[in-house]
C-alpha positions as CSV (number, residue, x, y, z in Angstrom):
1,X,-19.2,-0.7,18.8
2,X,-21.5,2.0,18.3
3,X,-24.3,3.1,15.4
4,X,-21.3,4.2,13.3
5,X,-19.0,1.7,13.6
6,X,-21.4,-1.3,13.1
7,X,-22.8,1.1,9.5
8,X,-19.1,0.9,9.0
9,X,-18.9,-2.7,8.7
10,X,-21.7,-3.5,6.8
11,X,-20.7,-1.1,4.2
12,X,-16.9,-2.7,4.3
13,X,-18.9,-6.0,3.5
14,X,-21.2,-4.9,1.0
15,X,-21.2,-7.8,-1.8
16,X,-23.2,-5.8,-4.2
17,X,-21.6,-2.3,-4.0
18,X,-17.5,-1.1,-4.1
19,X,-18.1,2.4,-3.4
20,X,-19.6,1.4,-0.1
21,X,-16.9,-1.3,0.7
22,X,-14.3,1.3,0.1
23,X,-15.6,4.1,2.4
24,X,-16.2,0.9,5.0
25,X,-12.7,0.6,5.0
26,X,-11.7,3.7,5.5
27,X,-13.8,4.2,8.0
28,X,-12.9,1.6,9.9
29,X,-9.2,1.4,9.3
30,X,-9.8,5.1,10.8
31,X,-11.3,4.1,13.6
32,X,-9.2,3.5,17.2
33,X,-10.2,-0.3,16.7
34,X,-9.0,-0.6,13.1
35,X,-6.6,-2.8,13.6
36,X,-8.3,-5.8,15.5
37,X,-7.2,-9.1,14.3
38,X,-10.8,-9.5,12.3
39,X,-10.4,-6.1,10.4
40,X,-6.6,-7.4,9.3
41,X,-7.9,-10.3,8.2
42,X,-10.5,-8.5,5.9
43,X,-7.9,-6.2,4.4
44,X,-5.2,-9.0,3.7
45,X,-8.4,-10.6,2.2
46,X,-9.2,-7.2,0.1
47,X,-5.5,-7.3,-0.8
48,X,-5.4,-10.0,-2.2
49,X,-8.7,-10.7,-3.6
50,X,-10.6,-7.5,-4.5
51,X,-11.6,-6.8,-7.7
52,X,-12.2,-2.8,-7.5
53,X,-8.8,-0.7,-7.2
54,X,-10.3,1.7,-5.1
55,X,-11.0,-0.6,-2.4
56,X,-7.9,-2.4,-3.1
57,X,-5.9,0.7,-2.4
58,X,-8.3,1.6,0.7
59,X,-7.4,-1.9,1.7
60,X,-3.5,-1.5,1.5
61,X,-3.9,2.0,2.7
62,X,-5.4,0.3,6.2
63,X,-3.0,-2.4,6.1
64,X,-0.1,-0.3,5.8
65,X,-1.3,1.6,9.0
66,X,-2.2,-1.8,11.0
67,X,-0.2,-4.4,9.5
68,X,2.7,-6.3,10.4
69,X,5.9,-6.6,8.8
70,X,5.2,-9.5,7.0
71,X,2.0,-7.5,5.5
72,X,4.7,-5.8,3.7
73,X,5.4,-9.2,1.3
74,X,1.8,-9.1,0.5
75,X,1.2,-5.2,-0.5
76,X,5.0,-5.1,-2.0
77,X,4.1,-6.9,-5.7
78,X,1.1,-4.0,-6.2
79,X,3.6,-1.4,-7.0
80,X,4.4,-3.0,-10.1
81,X,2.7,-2.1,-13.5
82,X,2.5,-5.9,-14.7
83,X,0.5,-6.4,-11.6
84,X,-2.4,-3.7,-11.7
85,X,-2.7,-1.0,-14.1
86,X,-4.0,1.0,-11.3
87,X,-1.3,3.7,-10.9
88,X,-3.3,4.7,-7.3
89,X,-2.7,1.3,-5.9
90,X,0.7,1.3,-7.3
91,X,1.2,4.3,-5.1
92,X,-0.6,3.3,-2.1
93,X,1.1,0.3,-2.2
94,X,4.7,2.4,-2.1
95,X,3.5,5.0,0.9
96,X,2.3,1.6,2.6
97,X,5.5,0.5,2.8
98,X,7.1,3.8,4.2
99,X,5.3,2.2,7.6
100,X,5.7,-1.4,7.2
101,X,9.4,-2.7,7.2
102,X,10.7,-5.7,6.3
103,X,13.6,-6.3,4.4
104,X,12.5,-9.0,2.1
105,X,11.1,-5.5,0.6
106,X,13.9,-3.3,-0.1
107,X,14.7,-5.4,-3.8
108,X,11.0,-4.5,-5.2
109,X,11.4,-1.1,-3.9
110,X,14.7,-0.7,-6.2
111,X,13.0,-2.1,-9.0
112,X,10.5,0.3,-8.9
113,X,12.3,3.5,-7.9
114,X,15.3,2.6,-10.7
115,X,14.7,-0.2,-12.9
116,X,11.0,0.1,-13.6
117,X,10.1,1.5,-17.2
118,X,7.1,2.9,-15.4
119,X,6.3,6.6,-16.0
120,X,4.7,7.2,-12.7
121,X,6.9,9.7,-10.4
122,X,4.2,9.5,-7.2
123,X,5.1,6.1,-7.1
124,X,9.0,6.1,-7.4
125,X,9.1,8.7,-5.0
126,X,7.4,7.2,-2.4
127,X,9.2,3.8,-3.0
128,X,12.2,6.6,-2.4
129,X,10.7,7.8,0.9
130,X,10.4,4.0,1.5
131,X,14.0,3.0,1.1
132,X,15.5,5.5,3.2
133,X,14.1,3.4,6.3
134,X,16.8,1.1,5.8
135,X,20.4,1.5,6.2
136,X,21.9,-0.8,3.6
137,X,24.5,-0.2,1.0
138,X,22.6,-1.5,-2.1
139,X,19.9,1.3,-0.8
140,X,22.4,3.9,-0.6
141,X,23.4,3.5,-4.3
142,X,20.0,3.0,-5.3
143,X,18.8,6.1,-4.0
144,X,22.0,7.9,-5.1
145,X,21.0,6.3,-8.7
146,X,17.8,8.2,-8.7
147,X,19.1,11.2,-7.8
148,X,19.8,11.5,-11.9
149,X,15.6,11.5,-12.5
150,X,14.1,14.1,-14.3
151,X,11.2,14.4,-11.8
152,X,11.6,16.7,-8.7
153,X,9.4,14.7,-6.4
154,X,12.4,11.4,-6.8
């Protein structure tokens, strides 16, 4: 690990500073060693724990891209309003899920592309790009249901 990459995760450990722990993440989640077991561990931990929504979303963002499908269970309850009022991490949680598949998934993705009184289009449409990764019939008429949205991007 060079110069950079040790800079890296110091910043994606700074107690004091979110800023820095956000552009930590990134970098490393960037990075062609991103996903070793002890980064995963720090974004699940981000996930779950973080306080700032940009890091939280940085976080889910590098998850999403190293995860495993069981990752999916713990980014999937961000994309809902009652959760975080953060509509970014509501979105990155969605386009995180357009990588990670696992089909204890697909019902929070209905809520939110159908059923949620949410205003946020970015969002539904992603949970959209999400669902079509999986060929099942209650995904079919969901995605035909939202066919009827006002918003192009659904």
């Amino acid at each position: 690990m060079g110069d950079k990459s040790l800079e890296a995760a110091t910043d994606a450990l700074d107690p004091y500073n979110p800023d820095l722990r956000r552009e930590g993440v990134v970098l490393l989640s960037n990075a062609p060693f991103g996903g070793a077991e002890v980064y995963l561990e720090m974004y699940r931990n981000y996930v779950e724990h973080e306080t700032d929504p940009l890091v939280r979303a940085a976080s889910i963002t590098a998850l999403g891209r190293h995860g495993a499908p069981e990752d999916a269970l713990l980014i999937a309850p961000w994309m809902s309003p009652q959760v975080t009022e953060s509509q970014n991490v509501r979105w990155v949680a969605a386009k995180a899920l357009q990588r990670l598949h696992n089909t204890e998934v697909v019902e929070p993705l209905i809520d939110v592309l159908i059923k949620s009184t949410d205003n946020d289009g970015e969002t539904r449409a992603a949970a959209a790009v999400a669902l079509g990764q999986y060929s099942e019939d209650r995904v079919f008429q969901s995605l035909v249901v939202a066919l009827d949205d006002r918003r192009l991007a659904v």
